[in-house]
C-alpha positions in Angstrom: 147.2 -16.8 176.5 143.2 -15.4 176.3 143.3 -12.0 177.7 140.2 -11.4 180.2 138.5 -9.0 178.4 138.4 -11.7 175.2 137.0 -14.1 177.9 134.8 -11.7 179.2 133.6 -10.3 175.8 133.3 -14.3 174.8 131.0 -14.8 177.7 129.1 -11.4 177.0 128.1 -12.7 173.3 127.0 -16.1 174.5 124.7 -14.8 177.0 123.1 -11.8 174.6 122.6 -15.1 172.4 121.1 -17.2 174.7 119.0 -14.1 175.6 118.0 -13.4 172.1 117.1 -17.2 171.4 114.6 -17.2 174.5 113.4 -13.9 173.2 112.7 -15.4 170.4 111.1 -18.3 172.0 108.6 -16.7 174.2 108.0 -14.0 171.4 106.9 -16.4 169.4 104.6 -18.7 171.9 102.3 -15.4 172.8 100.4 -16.6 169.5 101.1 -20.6 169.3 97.4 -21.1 168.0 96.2 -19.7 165.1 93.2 -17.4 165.8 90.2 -18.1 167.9 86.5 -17.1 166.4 85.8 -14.4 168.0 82.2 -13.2 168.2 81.0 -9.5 169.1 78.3 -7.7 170.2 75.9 -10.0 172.1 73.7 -7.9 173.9 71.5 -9.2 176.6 69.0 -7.6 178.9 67.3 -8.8 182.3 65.6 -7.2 185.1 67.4 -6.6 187.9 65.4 -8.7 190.8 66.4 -9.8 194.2 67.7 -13.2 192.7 69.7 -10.8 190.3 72.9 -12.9 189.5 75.5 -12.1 186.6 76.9 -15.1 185.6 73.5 -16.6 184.8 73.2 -13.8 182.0 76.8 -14.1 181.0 76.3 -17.8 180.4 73.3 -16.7 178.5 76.0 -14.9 176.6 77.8 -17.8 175.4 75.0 -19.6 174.4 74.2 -17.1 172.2 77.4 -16.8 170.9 77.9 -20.2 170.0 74.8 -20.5 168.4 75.8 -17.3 166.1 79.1 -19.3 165.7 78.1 -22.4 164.3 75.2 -20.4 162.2 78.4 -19.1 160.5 80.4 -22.2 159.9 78.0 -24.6 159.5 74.8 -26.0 156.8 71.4 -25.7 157.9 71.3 -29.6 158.5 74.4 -30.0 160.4 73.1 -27.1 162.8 70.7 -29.3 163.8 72.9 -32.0 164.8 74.1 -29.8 167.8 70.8 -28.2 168.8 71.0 -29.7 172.3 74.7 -29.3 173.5 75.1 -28.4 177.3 76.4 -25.2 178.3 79.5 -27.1 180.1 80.8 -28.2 177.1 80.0 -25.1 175.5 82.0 -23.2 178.4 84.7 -25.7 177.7 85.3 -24.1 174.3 85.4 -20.6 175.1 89.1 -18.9 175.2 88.0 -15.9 177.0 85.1 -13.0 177.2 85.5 -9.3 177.8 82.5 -7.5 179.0 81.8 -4.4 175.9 79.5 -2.4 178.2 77.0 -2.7 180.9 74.4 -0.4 182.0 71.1 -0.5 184.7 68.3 1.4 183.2 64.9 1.6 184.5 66.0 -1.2 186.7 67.0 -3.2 183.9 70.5 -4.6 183.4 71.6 -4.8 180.1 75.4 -5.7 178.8 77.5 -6.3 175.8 79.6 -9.3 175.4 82.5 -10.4 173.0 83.2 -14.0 173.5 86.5 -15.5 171.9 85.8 -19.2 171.2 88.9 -21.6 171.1 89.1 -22.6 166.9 90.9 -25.8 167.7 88.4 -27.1 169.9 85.9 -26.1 168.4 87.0 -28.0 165.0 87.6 -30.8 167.6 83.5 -31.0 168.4 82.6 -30.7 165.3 84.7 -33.5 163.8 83.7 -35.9 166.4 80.0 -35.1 165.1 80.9 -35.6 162.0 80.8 -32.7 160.3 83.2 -30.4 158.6 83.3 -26.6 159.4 83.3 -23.6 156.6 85.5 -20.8 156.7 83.6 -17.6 157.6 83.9 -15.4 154.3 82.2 -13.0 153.5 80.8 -12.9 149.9 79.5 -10.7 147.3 76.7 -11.6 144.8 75.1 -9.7 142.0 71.4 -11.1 142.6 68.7 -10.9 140.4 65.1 -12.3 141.5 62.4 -12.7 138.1 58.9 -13.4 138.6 58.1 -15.8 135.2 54.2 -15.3 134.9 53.3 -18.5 132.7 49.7 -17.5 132.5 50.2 -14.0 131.2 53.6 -14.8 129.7 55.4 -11.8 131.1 57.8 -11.2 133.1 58.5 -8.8 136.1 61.7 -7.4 138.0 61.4 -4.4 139.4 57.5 -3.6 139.8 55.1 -5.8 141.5 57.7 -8.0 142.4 57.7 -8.8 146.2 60.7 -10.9 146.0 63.0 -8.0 144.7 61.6 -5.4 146.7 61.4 -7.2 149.9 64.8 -9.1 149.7 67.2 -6.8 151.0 64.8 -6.0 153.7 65.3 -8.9 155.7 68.9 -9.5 157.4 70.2 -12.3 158.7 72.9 -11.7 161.6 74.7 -15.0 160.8 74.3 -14.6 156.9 78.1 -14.5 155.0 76.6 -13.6 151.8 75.7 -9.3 150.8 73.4 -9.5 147.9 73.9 -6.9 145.5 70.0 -5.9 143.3 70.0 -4.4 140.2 69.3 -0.9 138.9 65.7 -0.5 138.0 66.7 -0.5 134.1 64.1 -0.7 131.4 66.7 -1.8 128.9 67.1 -5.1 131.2 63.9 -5.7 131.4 63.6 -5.4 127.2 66.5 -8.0 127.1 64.8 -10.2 129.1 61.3 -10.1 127.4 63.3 -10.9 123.9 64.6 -14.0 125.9 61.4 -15.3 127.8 61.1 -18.7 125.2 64.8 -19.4 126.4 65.0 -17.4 129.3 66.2 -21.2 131.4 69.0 -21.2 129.0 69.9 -17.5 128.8 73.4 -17.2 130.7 72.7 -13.4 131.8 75.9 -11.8 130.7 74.6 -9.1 128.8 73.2 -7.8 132.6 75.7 -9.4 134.5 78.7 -7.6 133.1 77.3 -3.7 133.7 78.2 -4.7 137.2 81.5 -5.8 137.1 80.7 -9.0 139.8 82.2 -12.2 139.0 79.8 -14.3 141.2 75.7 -13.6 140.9 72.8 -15.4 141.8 69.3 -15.1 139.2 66.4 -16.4 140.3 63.7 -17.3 138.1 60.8 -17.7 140.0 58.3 -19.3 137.7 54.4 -18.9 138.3 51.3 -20.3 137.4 47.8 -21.0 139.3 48.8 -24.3 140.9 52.1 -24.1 142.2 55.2 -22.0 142.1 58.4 -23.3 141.0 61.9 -21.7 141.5 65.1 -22.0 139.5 68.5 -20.3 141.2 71.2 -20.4 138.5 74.4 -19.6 140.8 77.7 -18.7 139.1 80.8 -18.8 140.9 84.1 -19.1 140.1 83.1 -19.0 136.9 80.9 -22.2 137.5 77.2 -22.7 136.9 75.2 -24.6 139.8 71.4 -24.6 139.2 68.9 -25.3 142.1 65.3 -26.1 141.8 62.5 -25.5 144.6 59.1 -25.9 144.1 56.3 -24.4 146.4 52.4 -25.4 146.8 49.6 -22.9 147.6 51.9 -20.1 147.5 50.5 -16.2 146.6 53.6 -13.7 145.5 51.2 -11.3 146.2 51.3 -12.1 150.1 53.7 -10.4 152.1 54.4 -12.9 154.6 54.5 -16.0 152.5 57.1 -13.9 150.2 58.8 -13.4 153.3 58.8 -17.0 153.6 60.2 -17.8 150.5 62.6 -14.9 150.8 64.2 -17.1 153.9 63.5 -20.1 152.7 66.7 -19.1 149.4 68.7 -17.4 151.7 69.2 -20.1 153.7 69.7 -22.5 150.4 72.3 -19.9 148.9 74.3 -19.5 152.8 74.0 -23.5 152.8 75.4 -23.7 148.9 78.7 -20.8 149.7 79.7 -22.6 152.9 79.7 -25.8 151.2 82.2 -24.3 148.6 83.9 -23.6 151.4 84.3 -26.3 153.8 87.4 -27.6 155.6 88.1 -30.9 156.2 89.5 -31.3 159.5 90.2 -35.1 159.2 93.1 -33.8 156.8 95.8 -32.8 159.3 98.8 -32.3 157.3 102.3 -31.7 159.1 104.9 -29.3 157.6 108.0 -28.3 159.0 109.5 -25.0 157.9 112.4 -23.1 158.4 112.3 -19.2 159.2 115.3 -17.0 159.4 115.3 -15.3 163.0 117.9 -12.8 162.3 114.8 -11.0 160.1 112.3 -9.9 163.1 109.7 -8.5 160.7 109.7 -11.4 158.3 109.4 -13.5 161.8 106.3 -11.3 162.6 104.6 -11.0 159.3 105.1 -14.5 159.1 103.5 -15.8 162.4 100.5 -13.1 162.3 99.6 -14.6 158.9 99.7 -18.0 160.2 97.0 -16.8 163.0 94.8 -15.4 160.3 94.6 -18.3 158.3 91.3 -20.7 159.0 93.0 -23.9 156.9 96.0 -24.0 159.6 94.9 -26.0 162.4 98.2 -25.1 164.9 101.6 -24.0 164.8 104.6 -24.4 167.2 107.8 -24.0 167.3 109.7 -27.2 167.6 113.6 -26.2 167.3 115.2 -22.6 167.5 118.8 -21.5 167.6 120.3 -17.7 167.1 119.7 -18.1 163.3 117.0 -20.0 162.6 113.5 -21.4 163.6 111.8 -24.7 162.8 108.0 -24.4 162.6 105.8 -27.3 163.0 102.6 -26.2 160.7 99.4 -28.5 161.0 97.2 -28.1 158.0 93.8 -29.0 157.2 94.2 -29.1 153.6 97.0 -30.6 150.7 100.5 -29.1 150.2 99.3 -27.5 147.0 96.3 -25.7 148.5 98.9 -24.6 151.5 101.3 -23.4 148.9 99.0 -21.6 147.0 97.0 -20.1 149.9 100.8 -18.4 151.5 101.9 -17.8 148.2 98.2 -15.9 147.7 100.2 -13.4 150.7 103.3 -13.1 149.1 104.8 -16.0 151.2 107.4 -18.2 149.3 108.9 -21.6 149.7 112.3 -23.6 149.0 110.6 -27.2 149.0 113.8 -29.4 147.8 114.0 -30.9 151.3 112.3 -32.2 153.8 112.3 -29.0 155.9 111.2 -26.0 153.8 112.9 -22.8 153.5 111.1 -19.8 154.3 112.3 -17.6 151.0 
């Protein structure tokens, strides 16, 4: 016969089990999406009036926002496929807000918002408009802007040369590229003067290389009295892209239409990285993968690295018992790129079966 206190301890383990499994459950449901994108530090201002009224200038907010948003995850021609959305369905996309700061000076209200826009719906406009988002990264190029007088057959980088001097000068709060300018060196410039007959075909390495950047942008900006042409050899990923531009009635003398110019490439090289970048959300690729519950870390590495990810689209949990848990994974990309990108954070597959082991 079962003694009581076997039946009791029986009873015990099956409710600190059951216990555990919904701890595990709701644990794990706190962060079923992956991670919203979130944009900071949208400061508005407005006089405060007798018609004051605060959610006319937090809806201001998230106009703003979503316009910085798309700047960052989409081309200069799909932005203007969305200039018009209403603020309804831009409301409609927004997780939450939090209110930074907020101050009245001078009669004058001013306030700081963080809005946290909703990435699955946000993909989900986007796709039914056609167009494929970029991942936000941030990128590093080594640029070099020359000036290619054909007249004078010389050629300038560092002195009277607008371009190089003005470049930096001139931020863009939704660009993801930080250029990076040379160091005034007259041994450059020599190298480059011995090249100017091939200076199209020169690959750059012997400047390139002091700099230790794997990605760099040189612009030859060639210059004669009837029109000025550009040539933008881009190497990434140890690929060569070249871009041509040509401009009419254009002085490299003149501040502003430098300035122009300036903007003009900026917004061709953002255009160019987020095209090497873009997801396509029409792939929707389902994994199922198994996770060992008993390891709470590996559990918690495991899901905060699925939330950080841009190429996974959603995550759930669809079955979970006191020793494992089976996670539904939608991907916007192949198995190999979804592979590679984990294994990129030290994640690791058994991919025999249907359902993957979490290694």
């Amino acid at each position: 016969m079962i003694s009581k206190y076997k039946i009791f301890h029986s009873k015990n383990l099956y409710i600190f089990f059951i216990i555990l499994s919904l701890n595990i459950f709701f644990f794990s449901t706190v962060k079923l999406y992956a991670k919203g994108f979130e944009i900071e530090n949208i400061e508005i201002s407005k006089p405060f009036e007798i018609n004051f009224n605060k959610n006319e200038i937090i809806d201001v907010g998230f106009k703003i926002a979503f316009n910085e948003l798309i700047s960052l995850i989409t081309d200069s021609n799909d932005q203007k496929k969305i200039k018009n959305i209403k603020l309804n369905e831009i409301k409609s996309m927004v997780e939450t807000f939090s209110i930074k700061e907020e101050k009245f000076i001078n009669e004058t209200y001013y306030v700081n918002l963080g809005v946290l826009f909703n990435k699955k719906k946000i993909f989900n406009f986007l796709e039914n408009k056609n167009i494929f988002p970029s991942i936000p990264n941030k990128k590093k190029f080594l640029f070099i802007p020359i000036i290619i007088d054909e007249d004078k057959k010389d050629l300038l980088i560092f002195s009277n040369n607008l371009i190089f001097s003005q470049w930096n000068d001139h931020y863009q709060s939704h660009g993801l590229i930080e250029y990076i300018l040379p160091t005034e060196d007259l041994e450059d410039l020599n190298i480059l003067k011995k090249k100017y007959d091939i200076i199209e075909k020169y690959d750059f390495r012997d400047i390139t290389n002091k700099y230790f950047l794997n990605d760099s942008i040189i612009l030859l900006v060639f210059k004669n009295k009837d029109e000025v042409r550009t040539l933008s050899r881009i190497t990434m990923n140890d690929e060569v892209s070249l871009k041509n531009q040509s401009f009419l009635n254009l002085d490299l003398n003149n501040l502003n239409q430098t300035v122009n110019i300036i903007n003009s490439l900026k917004t061709n090289y953002e255009d160019h990285w987020k095209k090497s970048n873009r997801i396509n959300t029409s792939i929707k690729l389902s994994l199922n993968i198994q996770v060992d519950t008993k390891d709470d870390y590996k559990v918690s590495k495991f899901e905060k690295k699925l939330g950080e990810i841009d190429l996974i689209y959603d995550y759930f949990i669809t079955k979970f018992n006191k020793d494992n848990a089976i996670y539904e994974i939608i991907f916007n990309g192949t198995t190999n790129i979804f592979l590679k990108t984990m294994g990129e954070n030290d994640f690791f597959f058994n991919t025999q079966n249907k359902i993957w082991i979490l290694k």
